[in-house]
N, C-alpha and C positions, 0 to 999 in steps of 0.2 A: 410461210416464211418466218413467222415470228414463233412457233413451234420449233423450227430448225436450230433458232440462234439460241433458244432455252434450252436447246438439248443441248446443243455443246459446250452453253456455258456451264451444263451439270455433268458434262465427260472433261472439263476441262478441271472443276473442284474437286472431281475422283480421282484424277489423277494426281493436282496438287498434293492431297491428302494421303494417296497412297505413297508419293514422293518423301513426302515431312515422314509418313511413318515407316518409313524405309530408313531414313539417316538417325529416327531417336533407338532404331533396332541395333544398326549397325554401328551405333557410333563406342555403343561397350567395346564391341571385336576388335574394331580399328585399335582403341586406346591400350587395350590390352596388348595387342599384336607387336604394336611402337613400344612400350614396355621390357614385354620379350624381346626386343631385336637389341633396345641396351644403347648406350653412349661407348665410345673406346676414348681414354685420353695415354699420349706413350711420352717420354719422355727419354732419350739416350744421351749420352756423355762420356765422354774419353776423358781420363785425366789427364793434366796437363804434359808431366811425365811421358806420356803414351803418345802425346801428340806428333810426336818426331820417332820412329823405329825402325830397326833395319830388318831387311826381308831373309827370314826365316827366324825372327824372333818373336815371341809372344806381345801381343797386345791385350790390355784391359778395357773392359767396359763395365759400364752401369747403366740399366736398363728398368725404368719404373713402369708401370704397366696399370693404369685406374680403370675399370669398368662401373660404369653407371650405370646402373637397372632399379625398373622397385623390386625389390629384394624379399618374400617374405616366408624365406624359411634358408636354412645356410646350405641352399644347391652352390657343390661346384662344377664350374662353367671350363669346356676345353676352351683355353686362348692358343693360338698358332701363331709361333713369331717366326720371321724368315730373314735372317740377317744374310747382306748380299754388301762387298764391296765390290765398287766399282772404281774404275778406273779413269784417267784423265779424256778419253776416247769414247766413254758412257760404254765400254762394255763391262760385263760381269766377268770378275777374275776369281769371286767364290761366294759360293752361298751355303748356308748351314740352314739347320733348320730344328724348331724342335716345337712340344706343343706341352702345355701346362696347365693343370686344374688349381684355379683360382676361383674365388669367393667376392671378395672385392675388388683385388690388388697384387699386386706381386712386384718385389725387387730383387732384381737379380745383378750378379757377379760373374763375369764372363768372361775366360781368356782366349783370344784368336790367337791361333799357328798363322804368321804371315810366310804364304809360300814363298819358296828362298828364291824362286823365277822370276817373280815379281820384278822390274827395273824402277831406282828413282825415281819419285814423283808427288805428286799431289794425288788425292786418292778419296773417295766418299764409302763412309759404313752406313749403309741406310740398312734400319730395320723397318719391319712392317708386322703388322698386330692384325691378326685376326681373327672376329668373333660373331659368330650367327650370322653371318653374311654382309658384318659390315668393316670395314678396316681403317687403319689410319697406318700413317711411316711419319718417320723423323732422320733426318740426318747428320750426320758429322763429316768433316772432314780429316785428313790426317794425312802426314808425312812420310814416305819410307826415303830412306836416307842409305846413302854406302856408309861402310864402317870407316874408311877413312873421316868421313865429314863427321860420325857421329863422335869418332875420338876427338879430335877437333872442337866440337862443341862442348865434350865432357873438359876436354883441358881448360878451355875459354871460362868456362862454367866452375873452375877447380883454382883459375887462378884469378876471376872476380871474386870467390869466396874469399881464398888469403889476400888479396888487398884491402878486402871491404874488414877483415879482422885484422888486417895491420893497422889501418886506420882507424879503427874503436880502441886498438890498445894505445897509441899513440895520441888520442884524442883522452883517454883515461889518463896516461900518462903527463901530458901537459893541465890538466885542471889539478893532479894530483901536486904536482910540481907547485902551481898558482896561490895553493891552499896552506902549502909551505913556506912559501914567502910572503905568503900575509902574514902568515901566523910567527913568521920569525921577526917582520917589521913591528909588527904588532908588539912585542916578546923585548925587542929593543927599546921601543916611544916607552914603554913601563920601566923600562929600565933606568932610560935615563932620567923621566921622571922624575924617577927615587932617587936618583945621583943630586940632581938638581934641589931636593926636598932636605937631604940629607945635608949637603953644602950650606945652603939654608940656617938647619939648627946647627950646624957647629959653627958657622961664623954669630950665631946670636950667643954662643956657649962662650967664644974667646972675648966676643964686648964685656960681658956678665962680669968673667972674671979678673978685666980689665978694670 
């Protein structure tokens, strides 16, 4: 019996041992492999401008694109981005697609055709980034608007600008005005001043020769 439990306590440290040196073999491969596989970080943006547009007019984006890897020679890497709007119902109304050799990073300038089909609404540009089998997306959302509403807006937008510059000219115009009448008050008190100074010595002029 006591032979039995000594064996297996020495099939039990064989194993441990073959265990411990199985993970100091593997633990290179793994770390390399996560390495290889890389970080994605994406970032998308619609200007502001863009955020309101009617359908069949172009829209602009901005799209940054960071890959994290250890790096150590300048391999470039396919990145796959799949730009897809979607619509207020979560289905896809267009997707594009294109794929890009990058090093570290990449930024890009992108104009979307918005199909002129498209009706009114609320609306998401989600892109999605994809590299060695790992991905990330980011979204925006955005407006397509009829031409009516966007004229509308443009006017609204055309006649806050001339108020807001009638009022800085009119607001110039009164502190110019302010600066003038100080300065003519001012311009006066000197005056009479003098009138007053001048009264003065000639009433000491007529005693004198009095």
């Amino acid at each position: 019996m006591a032979a039995t439990n000594k064996k297996t306590t020495v099939i039990k440290r064989l194993l441990l041992i073959a265990l411990i040196t199985f993970v100091f073999i593997s633990l290179p491969f793994l770390v390399k492999a996560d390495h290889e596989k890389g970080e994605l970080l994406i970032d998308l943006k619609i200007p502001s401008e863009y955020r309101k547009v009617i359908a069949g007019q172009t829209m602009l984006t901005e799209t940054e694109v960071t890959l994290i890897r250890e790096v150590r020679e300048n391999k470039i890497n396919d990145i796959t981005i799949l730009f897809t709007i979607i619509n207020s119902s979560g289905a896809n109304v267009l997707k594009l697609s294109e794929t890009k050799g990058t090093i570290l990073s990449s930024h890009s300038i992108r104009e979307f055709s918005i199909p002129s089909e498209l009706n009114p609404g609320l609306y998401l540009l989600s892109v999605r980034v994809s590299y060695n089998g790992f991905f990330r997306e980011d979204q925006e959302a955005f407006e397509i608007v009829s031409s009516e509403e966007a004229n509308n807006s443009t006017a609204a937008a055309t006649n806050n600008r001339t108020f807001i510059k009638s009022l800085l000219v009119m607001i110039v115009v009164i502190i110019f005005t302010a600066i003038l009448h100080y300065q003519y008050q001012k311009v006066k008190k000197i005056e009479k001043l003098i009138r007053k100074v001048s009264e003065k010595h000639l009433k000491r002029q007529i005693i004198r020769v009095r």
